[in-house]
Structure formats: C-alpha cells, structure tokens
N, C-alpha and C positions, 0 to 999 in steps of 0.2 A: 504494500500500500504506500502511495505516495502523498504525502499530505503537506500543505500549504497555509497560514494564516487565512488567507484570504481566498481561495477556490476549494472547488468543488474535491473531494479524494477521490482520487487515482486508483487503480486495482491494476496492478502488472498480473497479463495471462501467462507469463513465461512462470520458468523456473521447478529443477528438482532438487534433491539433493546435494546433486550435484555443484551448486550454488555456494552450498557451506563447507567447502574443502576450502583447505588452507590457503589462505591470502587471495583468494578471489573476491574478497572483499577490498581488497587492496587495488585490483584492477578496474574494482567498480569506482573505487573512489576518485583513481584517476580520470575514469570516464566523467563521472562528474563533476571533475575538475574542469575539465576538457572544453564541457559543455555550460559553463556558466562563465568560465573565461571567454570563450567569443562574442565580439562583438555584437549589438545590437541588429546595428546596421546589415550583417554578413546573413545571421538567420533570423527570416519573420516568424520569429516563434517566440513566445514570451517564457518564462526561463522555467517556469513548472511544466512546461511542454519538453523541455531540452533537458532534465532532468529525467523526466519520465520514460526517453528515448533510449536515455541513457542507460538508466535501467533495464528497461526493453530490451536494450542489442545485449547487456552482459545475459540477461537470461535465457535469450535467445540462443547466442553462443553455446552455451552449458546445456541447452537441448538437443542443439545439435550435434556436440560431441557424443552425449550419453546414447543418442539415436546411432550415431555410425562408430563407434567406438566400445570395445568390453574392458578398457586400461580408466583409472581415473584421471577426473579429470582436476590438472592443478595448476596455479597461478599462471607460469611458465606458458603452460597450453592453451589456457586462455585468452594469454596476451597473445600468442602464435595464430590461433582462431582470430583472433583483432583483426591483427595483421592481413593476414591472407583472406578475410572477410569483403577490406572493406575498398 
C-alpha cells in the first residue's frame, strides 16, 4: 500500500515473497530515490504517481524472476532485472 497525506491509497498488485529477500529493499529505495529526484518538468506525473511506479517495477521484477527462475531471488539480481529491464 502506498499512502500519501493528501491522496487517495494506492494498492501495489505486484509482489511475492520474493520481495522480502535481502536488501531488495534497498533497491527499492533507490528506485524511489530515483523517482522523486527527477524533475518536474521531465515526468507529468505528480510524485505519489512516481513512487507508486516505483514500486510497481521492483514488484514486478521479483515476479518475474520467481515466474522464470527456481534460484532466489537477491539484491544483486534484482538490480540485474533493472538493468536489462528497462
């Protein structure tokens, strides 16, 4: 769930287990680092939108490994998943 002062909350459909291996948290937080450091001007998306994406792609990720993958999955490979993602 992603929730804001002032909007509506958010419900990310992604995500398994997969999600809470080690320091995948860490690659989330660069994603939403990522995605609140760019400019206004660059995405017309208001930044609970850009957060929420964020989110979205790491859980994304992490299902699509756990779908084509029987190894887990870890930080490392997730950033690798980024990577060749995007």
């Amino acid at each position: 769930m992603i929730e804001a002062l002032s909007a509506t909350p958010l419900i990310d459909p992604t995500g398994s287990a997969a999600r809470a291996s080690a320091s995948t948290g860490d690659v989330l937080a660069g994603l939403v680092d990522a995605a609140l450091a760019s400019p206004d001007d660059v995405l017309a998306a208001t930044l609970e939108d850009r957060v929420a994406a964020a989110v979205f792609q790491q859980g994304w990720l992490a299902d699509q490994w756990v779908a084509a993958r029987p190894d887990a999955l870890t930080a490392d490979r997730l950033a690798f998943q980024l990577r060749t993602a995007v």
